[in-house]
N, C-alpha and C positions, 0 to 999 in steps of 0.2 A: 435859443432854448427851444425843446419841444421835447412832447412824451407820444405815448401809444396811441395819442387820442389825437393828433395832429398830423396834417398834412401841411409843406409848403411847396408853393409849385415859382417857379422864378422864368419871367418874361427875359431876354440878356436884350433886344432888339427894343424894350420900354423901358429898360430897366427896371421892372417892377416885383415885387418880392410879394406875394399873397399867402397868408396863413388863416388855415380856415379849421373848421370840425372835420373830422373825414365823415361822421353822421350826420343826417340833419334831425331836428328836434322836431318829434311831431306835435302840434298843438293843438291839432283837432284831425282825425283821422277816420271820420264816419262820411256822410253825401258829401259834408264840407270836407275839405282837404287840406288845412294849413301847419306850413312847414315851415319852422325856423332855421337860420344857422348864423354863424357868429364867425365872421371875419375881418382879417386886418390885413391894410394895404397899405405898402409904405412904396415911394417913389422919391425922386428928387428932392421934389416939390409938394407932396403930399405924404402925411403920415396918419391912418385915421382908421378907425374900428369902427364898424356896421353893424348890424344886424338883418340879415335877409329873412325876410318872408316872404312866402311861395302860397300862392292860392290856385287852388283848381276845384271848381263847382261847372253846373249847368246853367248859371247865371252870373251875369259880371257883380263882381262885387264892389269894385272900384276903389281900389286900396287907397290909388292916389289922390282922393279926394278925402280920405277919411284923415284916422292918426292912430295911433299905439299906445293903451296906457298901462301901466305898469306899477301894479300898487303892488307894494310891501310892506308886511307886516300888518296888514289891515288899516294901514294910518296914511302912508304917503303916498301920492300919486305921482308919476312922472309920466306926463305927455311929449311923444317923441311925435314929430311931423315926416309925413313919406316923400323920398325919393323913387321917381317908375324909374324901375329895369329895363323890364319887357313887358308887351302882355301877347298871345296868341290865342289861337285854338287849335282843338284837334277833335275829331269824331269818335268816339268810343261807343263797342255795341250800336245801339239806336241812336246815341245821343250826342251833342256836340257839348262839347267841354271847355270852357273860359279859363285860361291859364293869364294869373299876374304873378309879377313882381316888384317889390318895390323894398326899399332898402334904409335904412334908420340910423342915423348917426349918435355914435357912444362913444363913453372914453373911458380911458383906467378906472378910474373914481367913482362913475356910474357903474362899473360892471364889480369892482369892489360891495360896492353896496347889495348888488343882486346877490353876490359868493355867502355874503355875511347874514341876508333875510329867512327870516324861521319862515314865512312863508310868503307864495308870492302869486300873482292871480294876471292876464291877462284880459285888455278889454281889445279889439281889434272893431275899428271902426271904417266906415267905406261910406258911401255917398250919403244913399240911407237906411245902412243896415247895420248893426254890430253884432258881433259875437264877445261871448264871456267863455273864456278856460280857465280852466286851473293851471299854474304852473311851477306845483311843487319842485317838479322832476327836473324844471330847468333849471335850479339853483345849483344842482351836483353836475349839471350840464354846464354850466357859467365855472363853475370851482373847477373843472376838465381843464380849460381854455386855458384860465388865470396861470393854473400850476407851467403850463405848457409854452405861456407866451412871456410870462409877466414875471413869477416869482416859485422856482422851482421846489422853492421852499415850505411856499402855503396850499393846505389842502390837501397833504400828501396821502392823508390815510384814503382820499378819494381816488388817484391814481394808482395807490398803490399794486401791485400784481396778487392777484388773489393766492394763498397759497394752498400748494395743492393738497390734495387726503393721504396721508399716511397709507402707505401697503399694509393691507392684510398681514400679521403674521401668519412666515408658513409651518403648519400644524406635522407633527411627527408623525409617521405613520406606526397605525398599532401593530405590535408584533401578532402572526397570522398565528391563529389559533386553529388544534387539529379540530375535527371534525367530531373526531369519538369521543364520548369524555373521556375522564382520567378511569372512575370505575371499570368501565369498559376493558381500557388498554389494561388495569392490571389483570383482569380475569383471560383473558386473552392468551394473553404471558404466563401465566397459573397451567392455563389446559396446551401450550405447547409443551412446557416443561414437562408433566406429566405423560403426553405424548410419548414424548422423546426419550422415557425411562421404559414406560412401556414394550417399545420397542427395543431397547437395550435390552431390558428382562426377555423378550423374543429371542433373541439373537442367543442370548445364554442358553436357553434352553434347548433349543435349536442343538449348539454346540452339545451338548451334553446328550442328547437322545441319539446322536452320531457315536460319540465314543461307546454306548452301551450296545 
């Protein structure tokens, strides 16, 4: 299965099938820079759904020593423990910039419960520093996935394709009106006709001052 909101990319030489977000999920996007995404890897031998988080600051944060909590609803907490990716740097403008990663183990059931939460709040923890987000936004994020990977059935008003705006109806055009009014054009017509007798009565007369 998969929808609009999914990519899968397939290894033939590991034989490995990866389905992932094609976005990633911003979690914090001001100096801090963390970025989620939600994928699944199945192999031979391994079948298993992650969660990536991406940090990039001007200070290590140390993903891999901290954890990931994950309250819902304002009641439950689930603490996930990190797996490191990577971590690098790179220089930007003046500054040298800390890139990790590290990667959180999930499963159907867990990620069910995120789809299903009125509301839902991120703690991200690192050596000795955390960060707190909100993350309403990921719930319709998590409902993306589920519809895509899991049950094409749930969720669908969230996949759904928006539909489009109706065209304009197109409007008659008004018949072009003269310019003169009507009074006008009748008085017009009034002093040709009269003209035109005018000149017949000429012509008569004409005639007649010839015969005499």
């Amino acid at each position: 299965m998969s929808n609009r909101f999914l990519k899968v990319d397939y290894d033939k030489f590991a034989n490995k099938t990866v389905t992932s977000m094609k976005d990633e999920y911003n979690v914090r996007a001001n100096v801090i820079k963390l970025k989620a995404m939600l994928r699944h890897v199945s192999m031979p031998d391994l079948d298993t759904l992650v969660l990536d988080l991406n940090y990039d600051g001007l200070e290590w944060f140390f993903l891999s020593h901290g954890n990931l909590t994950i309250n819902i609803n304002d009641v439950e907490n689930i603490v996930l423990e990190p797996h490191e990716s990577y971590t690098d740097t790179y220089t930007g403008y003046e500054d040298c910039h800390c890139v990790e990663s590290d990667w959180y183990q999930l499963d159907q059931e867990l990620l069910k419960k995120i789809c299903d939460a009125k509301t839902l709040d991120f703690k991200i923890a690192g050596a000795t520093t955390y960060d707190i987000a909100k993350g309403n936004r990921f719930i319709e994020y998590a409902q993306k996935f589920y519809n895509g990977f899991y049950d094409e059935e749930a969720y669908k008003e969230v996949v759904a394709e928006p539909t489009p705006k109706p065209k304009p109806a197109a409007t008659e055009s008004a018949p072009s009106q003269s310019s003169t009014p009507a009074s006008s054009s009748g008085c017009m017509v009034t002093l040709l006709m009269a003209f035109s007798a005018l000149s017949s009565l000429a012509v008569c007369v004409s005639l007649l001052i010839g015969l005499f």
